[in-house]
mmCIF file as gemmi writes it, N, C-alpha and C atoms, coordinates in Angstrom:
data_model
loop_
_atom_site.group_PDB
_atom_site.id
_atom_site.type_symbol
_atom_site.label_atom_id
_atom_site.label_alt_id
_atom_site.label_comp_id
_atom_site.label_asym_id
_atom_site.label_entity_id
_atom_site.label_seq_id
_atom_site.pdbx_PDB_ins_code
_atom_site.Cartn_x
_atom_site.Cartn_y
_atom_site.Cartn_z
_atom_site.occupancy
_atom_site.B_iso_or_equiv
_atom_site.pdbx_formal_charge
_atom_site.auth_seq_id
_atom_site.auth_asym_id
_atom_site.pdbx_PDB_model_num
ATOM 1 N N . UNK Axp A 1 ? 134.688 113.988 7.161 1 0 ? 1 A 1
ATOM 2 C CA . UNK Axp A 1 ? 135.832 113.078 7.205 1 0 ? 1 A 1
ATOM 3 C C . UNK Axp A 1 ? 135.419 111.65 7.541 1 0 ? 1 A 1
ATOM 4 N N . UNK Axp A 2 ? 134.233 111.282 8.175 1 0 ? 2 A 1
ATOM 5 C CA . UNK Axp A 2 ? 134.153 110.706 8.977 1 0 ? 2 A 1
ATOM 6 C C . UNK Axp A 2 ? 133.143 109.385 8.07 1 0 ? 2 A 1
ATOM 7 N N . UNK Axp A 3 ? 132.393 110.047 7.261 1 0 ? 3 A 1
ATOM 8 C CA . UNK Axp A 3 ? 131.813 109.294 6.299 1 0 ? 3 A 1
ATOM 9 C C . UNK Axp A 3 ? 132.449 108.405 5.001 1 0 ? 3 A 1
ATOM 10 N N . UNK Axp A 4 ? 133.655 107.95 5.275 1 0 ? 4 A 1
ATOM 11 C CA . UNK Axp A 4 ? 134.337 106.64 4.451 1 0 ? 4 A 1
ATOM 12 C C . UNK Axp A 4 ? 133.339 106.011 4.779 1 0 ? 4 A 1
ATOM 13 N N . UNK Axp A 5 ? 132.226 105.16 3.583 1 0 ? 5 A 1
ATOM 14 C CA . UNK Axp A 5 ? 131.895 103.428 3.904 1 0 ? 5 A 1
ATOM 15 C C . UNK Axp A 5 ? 132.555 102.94 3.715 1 0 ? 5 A 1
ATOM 16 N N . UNK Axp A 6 ? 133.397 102.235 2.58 1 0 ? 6 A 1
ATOM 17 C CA . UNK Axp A 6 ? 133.947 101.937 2.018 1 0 ? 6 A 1
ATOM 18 C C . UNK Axp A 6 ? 135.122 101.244 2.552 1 0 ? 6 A 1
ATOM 19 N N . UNK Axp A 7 ? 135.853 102.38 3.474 1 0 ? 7 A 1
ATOM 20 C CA . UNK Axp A 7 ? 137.111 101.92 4.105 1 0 ? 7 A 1
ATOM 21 C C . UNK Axp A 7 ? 136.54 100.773 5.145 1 0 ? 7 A 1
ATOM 22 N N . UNK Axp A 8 ? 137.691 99.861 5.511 1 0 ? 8 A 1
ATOM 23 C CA . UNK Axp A 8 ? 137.407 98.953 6.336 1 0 ? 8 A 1
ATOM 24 C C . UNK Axp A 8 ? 137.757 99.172 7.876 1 0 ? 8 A 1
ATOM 25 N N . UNK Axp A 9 ? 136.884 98.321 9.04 1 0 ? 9 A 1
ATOM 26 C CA . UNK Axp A 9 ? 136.869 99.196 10.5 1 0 ? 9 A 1
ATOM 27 C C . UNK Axp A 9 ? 138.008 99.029 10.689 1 0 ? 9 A 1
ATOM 28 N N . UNK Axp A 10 ? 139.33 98.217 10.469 1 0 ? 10 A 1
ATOM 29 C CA . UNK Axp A 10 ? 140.191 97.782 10.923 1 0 ? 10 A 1
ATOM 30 C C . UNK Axp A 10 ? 141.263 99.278 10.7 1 0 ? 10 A 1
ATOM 31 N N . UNK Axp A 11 ? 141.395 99.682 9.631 1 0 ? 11 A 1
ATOM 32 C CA . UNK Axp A 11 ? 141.97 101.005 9.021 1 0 ? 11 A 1
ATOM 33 C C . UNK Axp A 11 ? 141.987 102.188 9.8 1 0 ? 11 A 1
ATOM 34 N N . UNK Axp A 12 ? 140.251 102.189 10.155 1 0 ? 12 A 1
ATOM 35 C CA . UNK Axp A 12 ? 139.393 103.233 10.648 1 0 ? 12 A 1
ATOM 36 C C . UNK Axp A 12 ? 140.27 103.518 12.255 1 0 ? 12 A 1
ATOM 37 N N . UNK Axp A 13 ? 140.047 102.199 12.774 1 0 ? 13 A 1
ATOM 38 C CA . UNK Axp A 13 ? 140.377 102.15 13.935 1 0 ? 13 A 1
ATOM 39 C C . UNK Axp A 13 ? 142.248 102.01 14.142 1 0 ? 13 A 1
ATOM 40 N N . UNK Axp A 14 ? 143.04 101.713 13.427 1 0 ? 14 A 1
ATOM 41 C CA . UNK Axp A 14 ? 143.749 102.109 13.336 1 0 ? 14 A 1
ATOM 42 C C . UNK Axp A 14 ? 144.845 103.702 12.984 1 0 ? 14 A 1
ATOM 43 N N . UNK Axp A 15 ? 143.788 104.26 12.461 1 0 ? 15 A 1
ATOM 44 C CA . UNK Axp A 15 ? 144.027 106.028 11.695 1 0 ? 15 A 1
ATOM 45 C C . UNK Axp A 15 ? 143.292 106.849 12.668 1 0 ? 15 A 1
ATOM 46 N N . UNK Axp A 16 ? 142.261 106.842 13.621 1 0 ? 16 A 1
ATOM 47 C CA . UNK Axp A 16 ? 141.902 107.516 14.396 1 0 ? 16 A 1
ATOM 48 C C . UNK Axp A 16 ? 142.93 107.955 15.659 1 0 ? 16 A 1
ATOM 49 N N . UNK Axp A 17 ? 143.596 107.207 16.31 1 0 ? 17 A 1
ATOM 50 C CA . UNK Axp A 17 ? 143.859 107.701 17.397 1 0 ? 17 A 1
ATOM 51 C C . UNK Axp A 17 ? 145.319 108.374 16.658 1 0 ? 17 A 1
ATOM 52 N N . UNK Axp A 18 ? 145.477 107.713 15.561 1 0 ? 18 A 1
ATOM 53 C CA . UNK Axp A 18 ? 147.107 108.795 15.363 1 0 ? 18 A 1
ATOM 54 C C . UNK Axp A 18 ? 146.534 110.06 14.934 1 0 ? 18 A 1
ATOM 55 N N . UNK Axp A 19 ? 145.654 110.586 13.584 1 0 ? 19 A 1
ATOM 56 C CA . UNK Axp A 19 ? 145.414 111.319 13.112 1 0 ? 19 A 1
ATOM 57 C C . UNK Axp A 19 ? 144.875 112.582 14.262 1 0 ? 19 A 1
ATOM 58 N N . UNK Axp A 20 ? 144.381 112.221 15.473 1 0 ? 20 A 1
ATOM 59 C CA . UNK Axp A 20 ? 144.099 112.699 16.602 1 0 ? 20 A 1
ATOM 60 C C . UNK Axp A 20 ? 145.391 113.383 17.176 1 0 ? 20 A 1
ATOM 61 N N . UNK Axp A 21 ? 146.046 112.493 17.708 1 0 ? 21 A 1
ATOM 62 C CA . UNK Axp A 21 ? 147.406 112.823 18.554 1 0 ? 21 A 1
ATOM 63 C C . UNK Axp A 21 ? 148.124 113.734 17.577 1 0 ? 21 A 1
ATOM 64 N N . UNK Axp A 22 ? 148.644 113.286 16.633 1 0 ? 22 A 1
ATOM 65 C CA . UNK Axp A 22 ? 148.822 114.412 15.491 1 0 ? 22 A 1
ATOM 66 C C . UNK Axp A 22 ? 148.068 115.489 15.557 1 0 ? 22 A 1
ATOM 67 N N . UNK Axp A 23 ? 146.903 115.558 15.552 1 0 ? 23 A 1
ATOM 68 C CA . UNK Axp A 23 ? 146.375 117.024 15.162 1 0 ? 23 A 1
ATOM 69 C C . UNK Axp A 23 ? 146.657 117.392 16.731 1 0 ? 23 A 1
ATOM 70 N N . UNK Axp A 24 ? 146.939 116.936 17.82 1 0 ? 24 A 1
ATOM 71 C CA . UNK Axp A 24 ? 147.068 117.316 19.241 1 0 ? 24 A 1
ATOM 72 C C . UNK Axp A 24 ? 148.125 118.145 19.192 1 0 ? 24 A 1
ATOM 73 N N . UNK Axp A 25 ? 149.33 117.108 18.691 1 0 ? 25 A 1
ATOM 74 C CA . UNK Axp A 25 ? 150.855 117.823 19.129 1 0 ? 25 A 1
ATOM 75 C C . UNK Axp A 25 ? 150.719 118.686 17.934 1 0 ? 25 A 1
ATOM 76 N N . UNK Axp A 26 ? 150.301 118.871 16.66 1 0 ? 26 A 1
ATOM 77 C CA . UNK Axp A 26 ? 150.332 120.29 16.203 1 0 ? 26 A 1
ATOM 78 C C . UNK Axp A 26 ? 149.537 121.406 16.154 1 0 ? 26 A 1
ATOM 79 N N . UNK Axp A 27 ? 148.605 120.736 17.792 1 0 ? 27 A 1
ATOM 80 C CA . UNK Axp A 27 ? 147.804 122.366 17.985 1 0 ? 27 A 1
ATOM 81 C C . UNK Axp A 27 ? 148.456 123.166 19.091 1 0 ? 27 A 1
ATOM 82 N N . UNK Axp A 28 ? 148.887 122.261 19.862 1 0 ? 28 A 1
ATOM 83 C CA . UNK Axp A 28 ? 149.332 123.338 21.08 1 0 ? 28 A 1
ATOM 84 C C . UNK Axp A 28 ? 150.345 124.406 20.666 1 0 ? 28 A 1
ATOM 85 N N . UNK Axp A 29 ? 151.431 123.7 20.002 1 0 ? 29 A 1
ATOM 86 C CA . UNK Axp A 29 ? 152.666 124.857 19.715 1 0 ? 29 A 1
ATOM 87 C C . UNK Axp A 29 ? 151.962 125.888 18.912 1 0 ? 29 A 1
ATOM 88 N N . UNK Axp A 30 ? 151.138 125.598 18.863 1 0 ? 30 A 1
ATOM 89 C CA . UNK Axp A 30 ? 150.402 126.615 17.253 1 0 ? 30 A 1
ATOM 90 C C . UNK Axp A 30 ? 149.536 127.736 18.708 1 0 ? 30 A 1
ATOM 91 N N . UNK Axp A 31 ? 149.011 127.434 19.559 1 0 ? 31 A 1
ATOM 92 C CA . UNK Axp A 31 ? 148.601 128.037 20.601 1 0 ? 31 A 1
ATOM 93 C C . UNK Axp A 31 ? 149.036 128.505 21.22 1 0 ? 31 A 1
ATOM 94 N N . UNK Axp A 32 ? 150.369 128.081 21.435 1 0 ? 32 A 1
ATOM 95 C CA . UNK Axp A 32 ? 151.147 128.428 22.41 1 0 ? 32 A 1
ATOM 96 C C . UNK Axp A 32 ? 151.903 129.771 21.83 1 0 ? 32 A 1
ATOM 97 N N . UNK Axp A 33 ? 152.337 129.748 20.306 1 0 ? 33 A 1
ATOM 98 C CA . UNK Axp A 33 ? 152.795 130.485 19.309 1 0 ? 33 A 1
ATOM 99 C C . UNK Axp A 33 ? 152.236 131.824 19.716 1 0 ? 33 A 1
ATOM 100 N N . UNK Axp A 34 ? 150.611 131.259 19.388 1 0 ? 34 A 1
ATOM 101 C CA . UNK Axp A 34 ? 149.308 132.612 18.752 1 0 ? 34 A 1
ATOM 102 C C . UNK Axp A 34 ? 149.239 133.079 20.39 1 0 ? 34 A 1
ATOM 103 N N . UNK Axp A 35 ? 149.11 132.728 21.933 1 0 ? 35 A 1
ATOM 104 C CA . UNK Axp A 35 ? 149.763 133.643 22.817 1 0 ? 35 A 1
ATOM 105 C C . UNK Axp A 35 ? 150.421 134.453 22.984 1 0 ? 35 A 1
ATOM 106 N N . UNK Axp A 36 ? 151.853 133.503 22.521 1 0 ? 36 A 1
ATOM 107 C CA . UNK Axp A 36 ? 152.845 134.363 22.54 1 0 ? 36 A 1
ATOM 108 C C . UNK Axp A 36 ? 152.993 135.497 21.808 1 0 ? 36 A 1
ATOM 109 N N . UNK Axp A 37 ? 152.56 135.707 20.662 1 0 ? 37 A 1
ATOM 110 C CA . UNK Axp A 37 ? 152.427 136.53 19.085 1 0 ? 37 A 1
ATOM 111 C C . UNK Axp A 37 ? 151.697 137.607 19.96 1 0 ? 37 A 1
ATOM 112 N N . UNK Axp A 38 ? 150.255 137.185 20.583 1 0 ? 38 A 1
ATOM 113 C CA . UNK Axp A 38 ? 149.544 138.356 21.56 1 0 ? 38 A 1
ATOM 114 C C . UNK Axp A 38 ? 150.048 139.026 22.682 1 0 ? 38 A 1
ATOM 115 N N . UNK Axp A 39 ? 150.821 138.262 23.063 1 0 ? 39 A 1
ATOM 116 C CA . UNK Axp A 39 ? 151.867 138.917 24.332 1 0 ? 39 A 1
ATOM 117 C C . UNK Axp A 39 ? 152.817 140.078 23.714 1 0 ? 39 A 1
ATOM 118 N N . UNK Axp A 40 ? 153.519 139.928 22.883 1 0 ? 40 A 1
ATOM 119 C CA . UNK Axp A 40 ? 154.611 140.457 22.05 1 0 ? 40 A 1
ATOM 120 C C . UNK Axp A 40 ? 153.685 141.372 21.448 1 0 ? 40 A 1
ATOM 121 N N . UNK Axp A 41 ? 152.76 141.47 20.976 1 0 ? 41 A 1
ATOM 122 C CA . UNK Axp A 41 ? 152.035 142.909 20.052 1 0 ? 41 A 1
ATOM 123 C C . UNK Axp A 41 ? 151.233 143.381 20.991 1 0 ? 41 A 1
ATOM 124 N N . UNK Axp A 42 ? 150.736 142.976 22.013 1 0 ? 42 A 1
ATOM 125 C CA . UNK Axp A 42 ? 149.991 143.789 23.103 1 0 ? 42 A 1
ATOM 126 C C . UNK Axp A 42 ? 151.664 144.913 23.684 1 0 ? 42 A 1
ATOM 127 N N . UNK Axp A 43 ? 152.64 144.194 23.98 1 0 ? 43 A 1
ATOM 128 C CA . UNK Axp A 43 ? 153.798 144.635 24.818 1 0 ? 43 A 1
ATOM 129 C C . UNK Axp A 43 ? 154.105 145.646 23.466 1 0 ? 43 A 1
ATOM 130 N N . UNK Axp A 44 ? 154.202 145.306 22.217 1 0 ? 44 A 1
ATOM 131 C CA . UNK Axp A 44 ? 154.333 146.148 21.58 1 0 ? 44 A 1
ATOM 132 C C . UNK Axp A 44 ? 153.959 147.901 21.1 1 0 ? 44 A 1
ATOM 133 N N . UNK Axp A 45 ? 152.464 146.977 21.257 1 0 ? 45 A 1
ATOM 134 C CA . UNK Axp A 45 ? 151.57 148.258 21.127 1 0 ? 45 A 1
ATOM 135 C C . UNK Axp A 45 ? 151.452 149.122 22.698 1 0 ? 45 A 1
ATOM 136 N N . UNK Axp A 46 ? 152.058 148.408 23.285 1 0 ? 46 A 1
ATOM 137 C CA . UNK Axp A 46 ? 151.938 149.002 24.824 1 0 ? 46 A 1
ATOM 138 C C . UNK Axp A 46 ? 153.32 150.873 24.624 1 0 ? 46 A 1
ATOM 139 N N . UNK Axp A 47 ? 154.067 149.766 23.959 1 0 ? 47 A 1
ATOM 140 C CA . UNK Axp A 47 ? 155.445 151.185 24.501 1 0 ? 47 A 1
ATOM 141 C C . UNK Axp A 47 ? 155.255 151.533 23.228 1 0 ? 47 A 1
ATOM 142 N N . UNK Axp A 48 ? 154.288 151.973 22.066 1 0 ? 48 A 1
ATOM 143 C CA . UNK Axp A 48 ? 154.331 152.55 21.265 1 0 ? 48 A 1
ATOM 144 C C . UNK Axp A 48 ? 153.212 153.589 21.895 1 0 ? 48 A 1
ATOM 145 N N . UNK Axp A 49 ? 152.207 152.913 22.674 1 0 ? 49 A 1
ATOM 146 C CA . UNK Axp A 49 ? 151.233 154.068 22.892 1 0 ? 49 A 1
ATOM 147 C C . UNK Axp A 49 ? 151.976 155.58 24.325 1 0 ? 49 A 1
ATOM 148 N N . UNK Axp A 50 ? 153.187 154.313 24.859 1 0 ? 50 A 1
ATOM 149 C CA . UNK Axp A 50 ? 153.834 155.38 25.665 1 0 ? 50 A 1
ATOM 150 C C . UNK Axp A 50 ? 154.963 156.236 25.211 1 0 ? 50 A 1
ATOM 151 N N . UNK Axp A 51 ? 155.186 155.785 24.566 1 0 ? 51 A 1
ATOM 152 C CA . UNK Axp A 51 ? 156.319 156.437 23.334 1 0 ? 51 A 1
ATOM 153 C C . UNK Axp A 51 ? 155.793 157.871 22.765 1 0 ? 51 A 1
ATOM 154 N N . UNK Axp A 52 ? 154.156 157.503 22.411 1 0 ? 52 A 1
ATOM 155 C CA . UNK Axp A 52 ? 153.634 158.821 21.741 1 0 ? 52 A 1
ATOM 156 C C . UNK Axp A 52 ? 153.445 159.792 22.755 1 0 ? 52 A 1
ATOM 157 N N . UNK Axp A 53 ? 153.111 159.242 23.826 1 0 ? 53 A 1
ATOM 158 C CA . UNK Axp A 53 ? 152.285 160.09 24.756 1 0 ? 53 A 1
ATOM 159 C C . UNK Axp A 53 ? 153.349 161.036 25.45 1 0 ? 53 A 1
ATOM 160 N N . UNK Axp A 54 ? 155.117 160.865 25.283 1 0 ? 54 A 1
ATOM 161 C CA . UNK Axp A 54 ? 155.78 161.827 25.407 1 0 ? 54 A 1
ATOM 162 C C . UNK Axp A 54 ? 156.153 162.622 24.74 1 0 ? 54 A 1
């Protein structure tokens, strides 16, 4: 990504810190999601394995 010559520093340095913060605020919910998703199928698979076992 990082290898534009071409582009000028002014651009560069302008598109870095958003393209950053952006990829910030759309990683956490995405983390926070893929937790939660593991919480919910662990709890899942939890009362299915007790379910069988009666």
């Amino acid at each position: 990504k990082k290898k534009k010559i071409n582009s000028p520093v002014v651009e560069k340095r302008n598109k870095e810190p958003e393209t950053s913060s952006v990829e910030k605020r759309n990683k956490e919910p995405a983390d926070e999601q893929r937790t939660s998703n593991e919480k919910r199928w662990k709890q899942s698979a939890f009362w299915m394995k007790t379910n069988n076992q009666r």
